[in-house]
N, C-alpha and C positions, 0 to 999 in steps of 0.2 A: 395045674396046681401052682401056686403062688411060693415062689422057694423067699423072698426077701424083696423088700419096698423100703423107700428112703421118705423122708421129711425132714423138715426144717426146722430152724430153733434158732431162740435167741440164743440160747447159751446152750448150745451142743452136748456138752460135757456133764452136766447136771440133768439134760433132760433124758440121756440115756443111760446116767446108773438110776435114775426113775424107772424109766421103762423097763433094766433088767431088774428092780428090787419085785417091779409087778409081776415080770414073766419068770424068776426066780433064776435067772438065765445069765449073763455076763456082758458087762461091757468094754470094747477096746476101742483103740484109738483105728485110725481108718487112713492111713495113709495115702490112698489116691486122690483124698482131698485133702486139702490142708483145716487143721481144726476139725474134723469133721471123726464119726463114733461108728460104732456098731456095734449093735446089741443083738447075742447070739444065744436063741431059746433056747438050747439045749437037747433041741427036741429031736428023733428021727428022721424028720425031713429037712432039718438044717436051716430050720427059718429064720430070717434075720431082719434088722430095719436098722437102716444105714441113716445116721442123723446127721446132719450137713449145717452149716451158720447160714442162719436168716438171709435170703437177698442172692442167692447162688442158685444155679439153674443148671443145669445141662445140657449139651450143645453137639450137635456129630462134630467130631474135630477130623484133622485128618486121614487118620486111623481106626477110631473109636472114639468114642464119646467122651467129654471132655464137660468140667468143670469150671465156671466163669462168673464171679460177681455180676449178678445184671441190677440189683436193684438194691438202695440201701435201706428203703425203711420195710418192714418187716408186714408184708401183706395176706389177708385172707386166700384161702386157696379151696377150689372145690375138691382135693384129695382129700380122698380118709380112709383109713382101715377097719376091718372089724375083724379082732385078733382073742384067739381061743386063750385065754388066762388061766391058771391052775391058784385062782384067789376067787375068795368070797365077795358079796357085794360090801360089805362091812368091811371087809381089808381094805377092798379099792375105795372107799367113801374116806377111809383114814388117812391113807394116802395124798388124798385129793385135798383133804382137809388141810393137813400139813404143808402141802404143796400152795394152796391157795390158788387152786383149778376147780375150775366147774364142773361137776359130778353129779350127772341124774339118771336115774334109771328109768327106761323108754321102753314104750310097748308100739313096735314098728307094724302098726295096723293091725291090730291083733295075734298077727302072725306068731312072734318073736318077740322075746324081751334084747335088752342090751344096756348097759352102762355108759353113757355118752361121757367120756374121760376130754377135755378140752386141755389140751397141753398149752402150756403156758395160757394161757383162756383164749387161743387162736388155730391150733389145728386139732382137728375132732378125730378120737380113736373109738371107737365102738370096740369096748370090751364085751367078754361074752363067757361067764362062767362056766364052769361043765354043766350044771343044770340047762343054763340059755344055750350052750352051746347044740345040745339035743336039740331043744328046742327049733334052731336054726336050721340044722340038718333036716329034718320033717321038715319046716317052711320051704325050703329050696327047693323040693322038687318040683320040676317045671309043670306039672299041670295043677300043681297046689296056686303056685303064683301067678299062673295067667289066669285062673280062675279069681283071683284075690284082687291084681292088679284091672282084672276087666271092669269090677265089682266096683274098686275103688274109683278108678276114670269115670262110671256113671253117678258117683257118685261126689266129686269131689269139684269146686269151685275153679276155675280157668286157674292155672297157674298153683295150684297146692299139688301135693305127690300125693299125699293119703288122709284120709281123715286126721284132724286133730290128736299127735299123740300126746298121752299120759304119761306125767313124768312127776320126779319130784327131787328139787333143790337140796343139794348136802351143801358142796360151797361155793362161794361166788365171791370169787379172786376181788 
């Protein structure tokens, strides 16, 4: 089980009273890094996402893990979460709108729907209403997805993951 995962941001502080207005949850400041948040769901298993300034990494230091600018411009990362929301697709398209973040709703091979939330238009959160969230839960089980995933490999051009998904554009920052 996944108790809490961090990301990066240009502007830390903005990007997670965002994330707590979505998870209706709380944001603080994060003192084991400097500048850096935490947004804390609320929820029973204490999930949380630790948001850190752009260009800062972590490092085994020599106790534990440690904190270090390594890079300063602000680059694509293959992390991303997909995080159970207690919002509608219309709240989070509002949201998004306001924000000037790219906002589409995706059908991950038929399986699964999800909201592709792009924070600041550079890291991908796959949100997932309680409706998708069902959804989700059915797709996961493991002989649902190697049957899906076999399907899609015979089916799917060198270098794609799944068929072509369906989506459709709210905003684009």
């Amino acid at each position: 089980m996944l108790f809490h995962a961090s990301i990066d941001a240009q502007d830390p502080r903005h990007v997670a009273s965002v994330l707590a207005e979505i998870w209706r949850g709380t944001a603080l400041s994060f003192p084991p890094i400097r500048d850096a948040f935490i947004v804390l769901a609320g929820d029973e298993r204490g999930s949380a996402i630790e948001v850190v300034p752009a260009g800062h990494v972590l490092i085994p230091g020599e106790t534990e893990a440690e904190s270090i600018e390594a890079f300063e411009t602000p680059r694509a990362t293959a992390t991303h979460l997909a995080l159970g929301v207690p919002r509608t697709i219309e709240e989070i398209e509002r949201i998004a709108a306001r924000e000037g973040w790219l906002c589409r709703v995706c059908s991950r091979g038929g399986l699964f729907r999800v909201i592709e939330l792009w924070v600041e238009n550079r890291v991908e959160l796959e949100l997932l209403t309680p409706e998708m969230q069902d959804e989700y839960r059915a797709a996961a089980e493991p002989a649902r997805l190697r049957a899906a995933f076999s399907t899609a490999a015979a089916m799917r051009p060198l270098g794609q993951w799944m068929p072509t998904h369906e989506y459709r554009e709210v905003a684009n920052g």
